[in-house]
TORVO-620114 format. One record per residue: residue number from 1; x, y, z of N, C-alpha, C in turn. Coordinates in steps of 0.1 Angstrom, whole numbers. Example, Ala and Ser with C-alpha at 12.3 -4.5 7.8 and 13.67 -1.06 7.14 Angstrom:
2
+------+-------+-------+-------+-------+-------+-------+-------+-------+-------+
: resi :  n_px :  n_py :  n_pz : ca_px : ca_py : ca_pz :  c_px :  c_py :  c_pz :
+------+-------+-------+-------+-------+-------+-------+-------+-------+-------+
:    1 :   132 :   -57 :    78 :   123 :   -45 :    78 :   132 :   -33 :    78 :
:    2 :   128 :   -22 :    71 :   137 :   -11 :    71 :   129 :     0 :    79 :
+------+-------+-------+-------+-------+-------+-------+-------+-------+-------+
***
This chain:
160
+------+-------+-------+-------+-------+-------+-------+-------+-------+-------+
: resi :  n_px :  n_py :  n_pz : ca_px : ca_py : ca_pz :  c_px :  c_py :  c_pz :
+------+-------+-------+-------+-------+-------+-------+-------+-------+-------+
:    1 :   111 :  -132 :   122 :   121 :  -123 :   117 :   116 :  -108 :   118 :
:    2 :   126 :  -101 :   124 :   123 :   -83 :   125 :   121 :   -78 :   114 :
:    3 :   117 :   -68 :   110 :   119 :   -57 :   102 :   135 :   -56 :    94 :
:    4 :   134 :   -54 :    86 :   143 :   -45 :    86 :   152 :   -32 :    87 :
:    5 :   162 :   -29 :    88 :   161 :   -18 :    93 :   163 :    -2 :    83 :
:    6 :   166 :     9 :    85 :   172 :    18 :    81 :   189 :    17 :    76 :
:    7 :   191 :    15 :    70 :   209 :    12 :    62 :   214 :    -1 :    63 :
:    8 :   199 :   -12 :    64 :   206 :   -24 :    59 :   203 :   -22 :    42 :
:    9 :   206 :   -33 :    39 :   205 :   -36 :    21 :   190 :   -45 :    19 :
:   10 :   187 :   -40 :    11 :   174 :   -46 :     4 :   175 :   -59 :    -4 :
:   11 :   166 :   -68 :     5 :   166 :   -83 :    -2 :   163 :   -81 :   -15 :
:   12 :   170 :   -87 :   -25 :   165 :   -90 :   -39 :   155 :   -94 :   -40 :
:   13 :   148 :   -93 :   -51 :   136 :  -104 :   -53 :   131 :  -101 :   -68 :
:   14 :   125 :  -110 :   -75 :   116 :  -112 :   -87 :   103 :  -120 :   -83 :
:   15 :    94 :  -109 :   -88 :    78 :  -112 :   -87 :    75 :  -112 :   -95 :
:   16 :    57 :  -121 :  -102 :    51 :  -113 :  -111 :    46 :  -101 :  -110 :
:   17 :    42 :   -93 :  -121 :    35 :   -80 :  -116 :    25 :   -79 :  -123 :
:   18 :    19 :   -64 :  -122 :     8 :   -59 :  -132 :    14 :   -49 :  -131 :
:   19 :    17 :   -36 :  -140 :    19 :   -24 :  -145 :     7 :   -20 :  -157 :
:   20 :    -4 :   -14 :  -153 :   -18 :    -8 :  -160 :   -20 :   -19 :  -166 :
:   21 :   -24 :   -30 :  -157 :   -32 :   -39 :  -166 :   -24 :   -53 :  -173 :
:   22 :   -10 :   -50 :  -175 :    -5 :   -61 :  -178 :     3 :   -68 :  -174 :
:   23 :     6 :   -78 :  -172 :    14 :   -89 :  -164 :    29 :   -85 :  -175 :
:   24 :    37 :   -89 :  -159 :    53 :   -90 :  -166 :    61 :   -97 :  -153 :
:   25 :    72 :   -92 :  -149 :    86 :   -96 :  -140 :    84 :   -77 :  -136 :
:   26 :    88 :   -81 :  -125 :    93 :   -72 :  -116 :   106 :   -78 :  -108 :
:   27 :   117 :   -72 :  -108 :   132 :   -77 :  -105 :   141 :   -64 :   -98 :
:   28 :   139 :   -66 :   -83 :   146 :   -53 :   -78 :   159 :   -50 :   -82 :
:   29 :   169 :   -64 :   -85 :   184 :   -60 :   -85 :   183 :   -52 :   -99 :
:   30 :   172 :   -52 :  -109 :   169 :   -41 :  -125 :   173 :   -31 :  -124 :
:   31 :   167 :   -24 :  -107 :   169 :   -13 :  -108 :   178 :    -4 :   -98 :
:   32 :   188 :   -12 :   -97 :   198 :    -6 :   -87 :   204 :     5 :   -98 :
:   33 :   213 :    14 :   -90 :   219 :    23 :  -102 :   211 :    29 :  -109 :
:   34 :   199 :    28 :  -111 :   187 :    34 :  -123 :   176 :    44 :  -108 :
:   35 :   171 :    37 :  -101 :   161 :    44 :   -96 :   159 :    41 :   -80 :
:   36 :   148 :    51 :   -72 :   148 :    44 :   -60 :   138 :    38 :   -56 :
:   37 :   134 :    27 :   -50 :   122 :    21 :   -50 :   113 :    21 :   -40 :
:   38 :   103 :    28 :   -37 :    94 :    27 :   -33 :    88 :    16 :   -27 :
:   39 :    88 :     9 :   -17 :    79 :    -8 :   -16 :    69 :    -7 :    -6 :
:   40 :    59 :    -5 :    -9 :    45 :    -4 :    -4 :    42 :   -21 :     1 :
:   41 :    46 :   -26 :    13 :    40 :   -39 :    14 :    24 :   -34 :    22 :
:   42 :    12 :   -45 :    17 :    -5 :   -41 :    20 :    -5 :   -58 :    22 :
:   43 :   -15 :   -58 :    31 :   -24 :   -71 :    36 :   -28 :   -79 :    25 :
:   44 :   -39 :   -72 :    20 :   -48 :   -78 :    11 :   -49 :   -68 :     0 :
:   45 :   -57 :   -73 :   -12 :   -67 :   -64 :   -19 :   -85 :   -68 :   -15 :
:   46 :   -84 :   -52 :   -23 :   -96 :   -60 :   -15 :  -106 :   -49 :     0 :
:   47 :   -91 :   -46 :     4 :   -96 :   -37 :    13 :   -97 :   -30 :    12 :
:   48 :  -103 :   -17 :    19 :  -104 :    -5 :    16 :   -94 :     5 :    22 :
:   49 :   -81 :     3 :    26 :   -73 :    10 :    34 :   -62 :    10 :    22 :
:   50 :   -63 :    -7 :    19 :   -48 :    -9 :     5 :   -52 :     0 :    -7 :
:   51 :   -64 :    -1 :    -9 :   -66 :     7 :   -16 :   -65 :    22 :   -22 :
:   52 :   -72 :    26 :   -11 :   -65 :    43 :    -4 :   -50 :    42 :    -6 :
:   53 :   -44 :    35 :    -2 :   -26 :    33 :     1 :   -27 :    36 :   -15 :
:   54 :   -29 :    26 :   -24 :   -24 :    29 :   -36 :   -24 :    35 :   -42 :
:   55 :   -37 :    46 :   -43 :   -41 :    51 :   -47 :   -39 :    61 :   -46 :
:   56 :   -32 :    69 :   -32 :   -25 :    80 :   -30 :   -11 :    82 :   -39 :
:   57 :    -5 :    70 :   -40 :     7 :    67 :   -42 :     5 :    70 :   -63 :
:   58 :    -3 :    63 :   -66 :    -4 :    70 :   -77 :   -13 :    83 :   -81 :
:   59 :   -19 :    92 :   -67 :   -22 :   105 :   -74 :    -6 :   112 :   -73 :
:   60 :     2 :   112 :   -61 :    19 :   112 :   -63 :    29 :   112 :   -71 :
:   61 :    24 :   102 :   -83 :    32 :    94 :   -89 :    42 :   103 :   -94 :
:   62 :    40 :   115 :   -96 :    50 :   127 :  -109 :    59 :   130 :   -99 :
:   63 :    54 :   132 :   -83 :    64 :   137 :   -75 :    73 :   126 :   -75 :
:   64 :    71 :   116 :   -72 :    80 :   104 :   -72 :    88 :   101 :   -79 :
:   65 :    81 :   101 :   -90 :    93 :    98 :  -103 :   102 :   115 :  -108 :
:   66 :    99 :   120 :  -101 :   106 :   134 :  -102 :   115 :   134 :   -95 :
:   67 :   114 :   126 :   -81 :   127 :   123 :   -68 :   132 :   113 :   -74 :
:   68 :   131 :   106 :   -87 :   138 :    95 :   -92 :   133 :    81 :   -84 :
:   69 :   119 :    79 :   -81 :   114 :    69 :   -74 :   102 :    63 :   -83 :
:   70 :   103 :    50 :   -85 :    92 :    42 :   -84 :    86 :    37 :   -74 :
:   71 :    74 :    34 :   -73 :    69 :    30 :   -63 :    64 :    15 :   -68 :
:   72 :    63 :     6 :   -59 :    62 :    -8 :   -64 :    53 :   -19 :   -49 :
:   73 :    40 :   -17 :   -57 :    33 :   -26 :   -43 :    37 :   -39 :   -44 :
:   74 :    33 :   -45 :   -32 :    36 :   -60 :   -30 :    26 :   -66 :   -23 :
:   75 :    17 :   -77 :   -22 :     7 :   -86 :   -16 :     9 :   -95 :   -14 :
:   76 :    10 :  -102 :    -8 :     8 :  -119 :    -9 :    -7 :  -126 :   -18 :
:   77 :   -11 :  -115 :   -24 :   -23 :  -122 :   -34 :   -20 :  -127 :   -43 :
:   78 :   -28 :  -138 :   -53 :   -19 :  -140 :   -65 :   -21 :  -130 :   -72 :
:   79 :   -14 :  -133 :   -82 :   -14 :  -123 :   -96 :   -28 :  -121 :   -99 :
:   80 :   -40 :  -133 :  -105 :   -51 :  -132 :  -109 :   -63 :  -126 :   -96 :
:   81 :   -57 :  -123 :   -86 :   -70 :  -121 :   -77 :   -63 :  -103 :   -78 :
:   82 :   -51 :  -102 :   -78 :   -42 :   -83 :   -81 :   -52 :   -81 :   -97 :
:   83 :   -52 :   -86 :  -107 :   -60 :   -84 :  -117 :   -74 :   -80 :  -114 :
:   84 :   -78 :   -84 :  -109 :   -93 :   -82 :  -110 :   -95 :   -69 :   -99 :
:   85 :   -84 :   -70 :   -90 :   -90 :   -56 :   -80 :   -85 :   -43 :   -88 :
:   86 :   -69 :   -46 :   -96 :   -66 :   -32 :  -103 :   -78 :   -30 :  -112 :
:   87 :   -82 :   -38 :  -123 :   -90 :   -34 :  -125 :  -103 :   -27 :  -124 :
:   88 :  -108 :   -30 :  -113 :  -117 :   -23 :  -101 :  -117 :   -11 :   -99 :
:   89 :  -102 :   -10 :   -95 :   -96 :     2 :   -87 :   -88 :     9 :   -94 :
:   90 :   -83 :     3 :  -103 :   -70 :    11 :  -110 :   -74 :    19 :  -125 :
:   91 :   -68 :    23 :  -131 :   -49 :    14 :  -134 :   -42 :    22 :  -127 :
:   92 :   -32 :    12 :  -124 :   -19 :    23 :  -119 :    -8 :    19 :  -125 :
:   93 :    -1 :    29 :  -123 :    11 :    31 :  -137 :    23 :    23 :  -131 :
:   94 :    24 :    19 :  -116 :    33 :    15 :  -110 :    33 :    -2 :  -108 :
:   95 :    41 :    -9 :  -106 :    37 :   -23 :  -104 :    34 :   -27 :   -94 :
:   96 :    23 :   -37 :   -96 :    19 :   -40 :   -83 :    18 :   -61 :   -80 :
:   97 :    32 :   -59 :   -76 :    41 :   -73 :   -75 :    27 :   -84 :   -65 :
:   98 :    33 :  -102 :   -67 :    21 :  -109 :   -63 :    31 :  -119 :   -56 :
:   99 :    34 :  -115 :   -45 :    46 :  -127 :   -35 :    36 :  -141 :   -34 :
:  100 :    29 :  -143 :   -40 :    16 :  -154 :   -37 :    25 :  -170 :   -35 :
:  101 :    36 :  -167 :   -46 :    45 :  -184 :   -44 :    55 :  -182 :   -50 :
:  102 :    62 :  -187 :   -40 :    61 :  -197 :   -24 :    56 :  -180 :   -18 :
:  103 :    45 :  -186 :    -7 :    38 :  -176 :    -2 :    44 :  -166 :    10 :
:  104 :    40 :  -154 :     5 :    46 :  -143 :    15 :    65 :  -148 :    17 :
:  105 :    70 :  -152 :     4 :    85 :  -153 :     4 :    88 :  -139 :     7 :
:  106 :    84 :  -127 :    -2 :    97 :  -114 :    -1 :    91 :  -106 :    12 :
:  107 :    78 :  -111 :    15 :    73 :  -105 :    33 :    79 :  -107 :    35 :
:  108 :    86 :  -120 :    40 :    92 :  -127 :    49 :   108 :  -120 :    54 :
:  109 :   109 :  -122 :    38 :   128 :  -113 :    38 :   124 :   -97 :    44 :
:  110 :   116 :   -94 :    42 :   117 :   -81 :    48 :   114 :   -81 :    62 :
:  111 :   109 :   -91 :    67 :   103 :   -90 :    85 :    88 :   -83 :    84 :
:  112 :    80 :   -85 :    74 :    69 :   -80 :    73 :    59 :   -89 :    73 :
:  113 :    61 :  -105 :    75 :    48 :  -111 :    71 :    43 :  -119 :    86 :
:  114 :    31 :  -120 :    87 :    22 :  -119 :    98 :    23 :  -137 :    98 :
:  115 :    31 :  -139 :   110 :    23 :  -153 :   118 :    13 :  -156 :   127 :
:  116 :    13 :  -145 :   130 :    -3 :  -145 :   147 :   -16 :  -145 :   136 :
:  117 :   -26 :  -151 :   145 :   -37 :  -155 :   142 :   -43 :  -142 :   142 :
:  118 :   -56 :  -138 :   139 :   -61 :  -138 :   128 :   -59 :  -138 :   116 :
:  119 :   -48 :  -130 :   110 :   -37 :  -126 :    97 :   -27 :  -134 :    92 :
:  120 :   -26 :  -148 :    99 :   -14 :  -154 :    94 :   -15 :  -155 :    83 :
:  121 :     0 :  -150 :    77 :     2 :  -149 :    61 :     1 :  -142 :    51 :
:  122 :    -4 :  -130 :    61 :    -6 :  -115 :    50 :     5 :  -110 :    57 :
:  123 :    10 :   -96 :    46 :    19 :   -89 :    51 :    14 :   -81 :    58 :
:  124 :    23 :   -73 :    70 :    17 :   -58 :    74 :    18 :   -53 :    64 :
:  125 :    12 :   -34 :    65 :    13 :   -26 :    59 :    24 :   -17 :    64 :
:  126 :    33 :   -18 :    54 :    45 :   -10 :    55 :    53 :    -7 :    44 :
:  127 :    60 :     6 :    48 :    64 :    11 :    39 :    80 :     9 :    40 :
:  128 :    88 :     7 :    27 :    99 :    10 :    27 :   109 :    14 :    14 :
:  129 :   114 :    28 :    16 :   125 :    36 :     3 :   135 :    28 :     5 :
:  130 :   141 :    19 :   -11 :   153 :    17 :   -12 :   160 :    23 :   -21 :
:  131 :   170 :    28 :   -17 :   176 :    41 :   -27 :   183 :    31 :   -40 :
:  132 :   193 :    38 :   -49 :   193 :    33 :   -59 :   202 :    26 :   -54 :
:  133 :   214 :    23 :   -49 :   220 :    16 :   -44 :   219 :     2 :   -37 :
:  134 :   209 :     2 :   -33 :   196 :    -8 :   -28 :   200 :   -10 :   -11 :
:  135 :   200 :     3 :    -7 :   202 :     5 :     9 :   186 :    13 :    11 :
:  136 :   182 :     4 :    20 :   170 :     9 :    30 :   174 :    26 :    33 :
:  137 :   168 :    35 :    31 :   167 :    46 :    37 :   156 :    50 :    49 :
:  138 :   142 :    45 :    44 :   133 :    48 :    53 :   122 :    34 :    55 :
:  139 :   121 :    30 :    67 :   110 :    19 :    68 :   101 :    24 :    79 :
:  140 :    89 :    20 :    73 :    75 :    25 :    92 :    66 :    13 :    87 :
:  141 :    64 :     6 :    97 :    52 :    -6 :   101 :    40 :     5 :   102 :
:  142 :    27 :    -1 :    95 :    15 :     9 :   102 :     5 :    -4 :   107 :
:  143 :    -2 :     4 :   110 :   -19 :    -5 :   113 :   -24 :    -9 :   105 :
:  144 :   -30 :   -20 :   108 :   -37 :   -31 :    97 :   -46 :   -16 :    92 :
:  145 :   -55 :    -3 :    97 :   -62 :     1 :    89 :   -54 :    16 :    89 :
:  146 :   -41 :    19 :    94 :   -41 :    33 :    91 :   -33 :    34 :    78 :
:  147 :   -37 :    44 :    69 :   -34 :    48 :    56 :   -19 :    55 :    57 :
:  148 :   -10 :    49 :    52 :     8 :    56 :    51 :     5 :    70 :    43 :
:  149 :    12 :    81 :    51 :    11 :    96 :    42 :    24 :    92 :    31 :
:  150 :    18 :    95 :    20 :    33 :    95 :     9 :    39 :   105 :    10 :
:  151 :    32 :   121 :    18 :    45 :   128 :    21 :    58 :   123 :    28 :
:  152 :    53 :   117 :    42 :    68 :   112 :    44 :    80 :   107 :    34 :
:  153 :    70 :    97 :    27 :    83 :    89 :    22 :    92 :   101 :    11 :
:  154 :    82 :   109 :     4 :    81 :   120 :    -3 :    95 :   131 :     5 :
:  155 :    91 :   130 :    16 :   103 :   141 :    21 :   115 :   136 :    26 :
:  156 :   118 :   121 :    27 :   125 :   114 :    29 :   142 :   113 :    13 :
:  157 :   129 :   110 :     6 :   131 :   110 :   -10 :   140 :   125 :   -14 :
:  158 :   134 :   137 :    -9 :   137 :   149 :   -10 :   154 :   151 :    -7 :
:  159 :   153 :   142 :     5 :   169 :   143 :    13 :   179 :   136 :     9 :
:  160 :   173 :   126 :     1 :   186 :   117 :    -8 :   197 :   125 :   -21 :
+------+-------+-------+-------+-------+-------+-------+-------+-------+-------+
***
């Protein structure tokens, strides 16, 4: 499955999450009409690229939620392996969703999750704004190690 694109509609989905530490539901159709969503899909935790990723995204965080945006990671990790790295690395104020099962399901809906060998089963790293309405505005695939600038999606967010 491709990508998705720019002014298709955003697959629904409910994950668990962690938001600073504590487990809950994360449910995109929540926030239609309320906000726009940010979806950081990362490989792994664990790494040191995903990490940077996140971590930019929450030194950001004020600009974001100032453009009326949350930002919301997603992994194919489970929930308990996302616990032990935020805590590592975090907290972050934003959720950070666990597609772990059924595996790499909401990758999949987005055209983001890796079949070729070495990586089968992780997502790429990629980014994608879904406005409140839950229409894709902006998507970019990156490299397994290049770090997404949050200005783009930042200036993207500006134009909505």
């Amino acid at each position: 499955m491709s990508p998705l694109n720019v002014g298709d509609r955003a697959p629904d989905f409910d994950l668990p999450a962690l938001v600073a530490g504590i487990k809950q539901r994360f449910r995109l159709r929540e926030q239609r009409g309320k906000k726009h969503i940010v979806l950081a899909f990362y490989p792994f935790n664990w790494e040191p690229v995903s990490g940077k990723h996140l971590a930019s995204y929450q030194v950001e965080r004020e600009q974001f939620l100032a453009g009326g945006a949350e930002t919301v990671g997603v992994s194919v990790e489970s929930i308990m392996n996302t616990t032990a790295w935020e805590r590592e690395i975090g907290p972050f104020d934003f959720p950070l969703c666990s597609d772990y099962w059924p595996h790499g399901e909401v990758a999949a809906k987005y055209g983001v999750l890796r079949t070729e060998q070495p990586d089968a089963g992780a997502s790429d790293r990629a980014v994608f704004l879904v406005d409140n309405s839950g229409k894709i505005r902006f998507r970019k695939l990156y490299g397994k190690s290049e770090l997404p600038n949050a200005q783009e999606v930042l200036e993207v967010l500006r134009r909505i």
